[in-house]
TORVO-144942 format. One record per residue (C-alpha): residue number from 1; residue in one letter; z, y, x. Coordinates in Angstrom, 2 decimals. Layout:
<zado bagu="NUM" torvo="A" zz="Z" yy="Y" xx="X"/>
...
***
This chain:
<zado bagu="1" torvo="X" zz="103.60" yy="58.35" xx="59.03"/>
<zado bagu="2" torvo="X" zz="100.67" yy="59.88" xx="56.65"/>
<zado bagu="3" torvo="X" zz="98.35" yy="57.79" xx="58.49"/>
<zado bagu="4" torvo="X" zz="100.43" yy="54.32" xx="57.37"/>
<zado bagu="5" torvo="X" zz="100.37" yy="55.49" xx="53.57"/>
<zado bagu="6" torvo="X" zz="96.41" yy="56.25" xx="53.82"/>
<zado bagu="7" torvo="X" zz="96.30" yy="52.45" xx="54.76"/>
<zado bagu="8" torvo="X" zz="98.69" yy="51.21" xx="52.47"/>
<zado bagu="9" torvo="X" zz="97.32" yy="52.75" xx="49.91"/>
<zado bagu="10" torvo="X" zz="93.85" yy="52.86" xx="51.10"/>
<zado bagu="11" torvo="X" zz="93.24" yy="49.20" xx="49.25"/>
<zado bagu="12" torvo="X" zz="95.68" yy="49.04" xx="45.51"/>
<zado bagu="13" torvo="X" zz="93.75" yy="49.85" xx="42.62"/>
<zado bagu="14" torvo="X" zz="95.60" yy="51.94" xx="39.73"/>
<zado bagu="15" torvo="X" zz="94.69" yy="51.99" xx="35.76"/>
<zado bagu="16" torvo="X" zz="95.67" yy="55.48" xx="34.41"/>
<zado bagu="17" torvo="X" zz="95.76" yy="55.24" xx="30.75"/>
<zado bagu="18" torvo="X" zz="95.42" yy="58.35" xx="28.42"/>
<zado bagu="19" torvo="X" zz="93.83" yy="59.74" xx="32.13"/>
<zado bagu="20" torvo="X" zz="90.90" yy="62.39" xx="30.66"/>
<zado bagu="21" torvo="X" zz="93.61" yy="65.30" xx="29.79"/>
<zado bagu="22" torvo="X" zz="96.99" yy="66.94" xx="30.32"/>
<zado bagu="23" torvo="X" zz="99.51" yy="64.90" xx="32.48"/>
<zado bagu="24" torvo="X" zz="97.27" yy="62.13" xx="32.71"/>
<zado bagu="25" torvo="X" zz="94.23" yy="64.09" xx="34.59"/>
<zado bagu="26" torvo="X" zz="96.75" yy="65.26" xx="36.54"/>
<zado bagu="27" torvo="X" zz="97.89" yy="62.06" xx="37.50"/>
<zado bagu="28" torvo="X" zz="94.76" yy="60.74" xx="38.23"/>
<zado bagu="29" torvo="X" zz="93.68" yy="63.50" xx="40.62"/>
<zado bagu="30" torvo="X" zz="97.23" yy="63.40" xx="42.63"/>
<zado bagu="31" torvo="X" zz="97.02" yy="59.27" xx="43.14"/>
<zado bagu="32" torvo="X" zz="92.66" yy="59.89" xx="44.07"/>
<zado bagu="33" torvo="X" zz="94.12" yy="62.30" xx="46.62"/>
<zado bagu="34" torvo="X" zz="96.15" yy="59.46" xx="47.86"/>
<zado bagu="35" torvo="X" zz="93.65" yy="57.34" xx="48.66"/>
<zado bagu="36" torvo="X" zz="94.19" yy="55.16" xx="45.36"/>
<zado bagu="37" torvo="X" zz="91.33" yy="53.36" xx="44.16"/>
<zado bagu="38" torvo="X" zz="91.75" yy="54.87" xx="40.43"/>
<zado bagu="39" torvo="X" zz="90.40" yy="53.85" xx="36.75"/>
<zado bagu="40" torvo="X" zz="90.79" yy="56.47" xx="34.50"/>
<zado bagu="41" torvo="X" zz="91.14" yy="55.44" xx="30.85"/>
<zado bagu="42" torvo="X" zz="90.48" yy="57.58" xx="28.12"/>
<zado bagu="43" torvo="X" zz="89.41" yy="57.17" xx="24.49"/>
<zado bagu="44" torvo="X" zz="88.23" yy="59.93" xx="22.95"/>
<zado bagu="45" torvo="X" zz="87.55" yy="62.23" xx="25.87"/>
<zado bagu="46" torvo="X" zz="84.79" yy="60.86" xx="27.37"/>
<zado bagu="47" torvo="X" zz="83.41" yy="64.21" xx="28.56"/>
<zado bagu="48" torvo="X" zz="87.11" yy="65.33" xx="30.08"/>
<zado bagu="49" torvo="X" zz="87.25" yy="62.09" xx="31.60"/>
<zado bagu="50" torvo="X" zz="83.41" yy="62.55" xx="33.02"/>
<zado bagu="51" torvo="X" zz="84.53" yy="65.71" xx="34.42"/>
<zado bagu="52" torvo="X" zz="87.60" yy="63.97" xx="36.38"/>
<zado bagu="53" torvo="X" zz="85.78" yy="61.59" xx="37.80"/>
<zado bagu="54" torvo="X" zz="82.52" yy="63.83" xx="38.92"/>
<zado bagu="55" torvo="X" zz="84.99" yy="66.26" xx="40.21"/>
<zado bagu="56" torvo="X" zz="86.78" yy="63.46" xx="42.66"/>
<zado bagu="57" torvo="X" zz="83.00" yy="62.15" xx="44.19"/>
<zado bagu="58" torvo="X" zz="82.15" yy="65.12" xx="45.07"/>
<zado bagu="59" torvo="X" zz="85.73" yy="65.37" xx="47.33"/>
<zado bagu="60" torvo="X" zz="84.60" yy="62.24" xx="48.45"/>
<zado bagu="61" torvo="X" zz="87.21" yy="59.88" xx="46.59"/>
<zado bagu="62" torvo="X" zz="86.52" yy="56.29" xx="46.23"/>
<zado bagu="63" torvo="X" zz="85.87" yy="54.24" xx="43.28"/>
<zado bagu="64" torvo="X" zz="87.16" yy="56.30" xx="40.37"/>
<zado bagu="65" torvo="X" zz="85.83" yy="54.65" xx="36.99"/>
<zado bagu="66" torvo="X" zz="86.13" yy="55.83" xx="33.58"/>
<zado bagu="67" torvo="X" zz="86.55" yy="53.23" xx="31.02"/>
<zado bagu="68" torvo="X" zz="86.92" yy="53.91" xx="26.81"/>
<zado bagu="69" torvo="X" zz="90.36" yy="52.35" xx="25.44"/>
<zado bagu="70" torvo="X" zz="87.88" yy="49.77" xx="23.56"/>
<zado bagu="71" torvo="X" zz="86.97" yy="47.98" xx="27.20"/>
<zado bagu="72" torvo="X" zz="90.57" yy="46.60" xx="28.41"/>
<zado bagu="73" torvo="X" zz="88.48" yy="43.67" xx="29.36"/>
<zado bagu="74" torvo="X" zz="86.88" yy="45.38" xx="31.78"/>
<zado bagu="75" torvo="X" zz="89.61" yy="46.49" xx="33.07"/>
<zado bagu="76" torvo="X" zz="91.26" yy="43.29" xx="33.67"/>
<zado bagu="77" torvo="X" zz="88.04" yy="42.06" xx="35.60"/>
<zado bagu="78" torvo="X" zz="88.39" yy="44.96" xx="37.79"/>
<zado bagu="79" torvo="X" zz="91.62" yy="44.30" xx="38.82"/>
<zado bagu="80" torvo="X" zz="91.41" yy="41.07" xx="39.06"/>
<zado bagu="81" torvo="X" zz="88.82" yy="41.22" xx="41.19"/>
<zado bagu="82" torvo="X" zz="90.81" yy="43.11" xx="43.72"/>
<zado bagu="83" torvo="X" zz="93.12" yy="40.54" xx="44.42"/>
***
């Protein structure tokens, strides 16, 4: 059964707003530790959200980007380009 949720989750790509601090770090690390591709918005916290994401390649997590509030753009490219 935990092998079929690695794979189902192994490809879906999740935007975390407000994901640098508090619940939203949190949430970040629990859905990287689920094999969720995760970008981690911030917009203030750039160091916090630095932190996050250095903390989650060195577990060996894939593709965890941190974006400021100010690039939405980007992250509609992103997704987008997982489809």
């Amino acid at each position: 059964m935990e092998e079929n949720r690695e794979k189902s989750t192994a490809n879906k790509v999740v935007v975390v707003t407000g994901g640098s601090r508090g619940i939203g770090a949190q949430i970040v690390k629990t859905l990287a530790n689920e094999n969720y591709k995760v970008i981690l918005n911030y917009n203030n916290s750039k160091e916090q959200a630095e932190k996050i994401q250095q903390e989650l390649l060195e577990q060996g997590k894939v593709l965890v980007f941190c974006l400021r509030t100010l690039q939405t753009k980007k992250i509609s490219c992103l997704t987008n380009a997982e489809k």
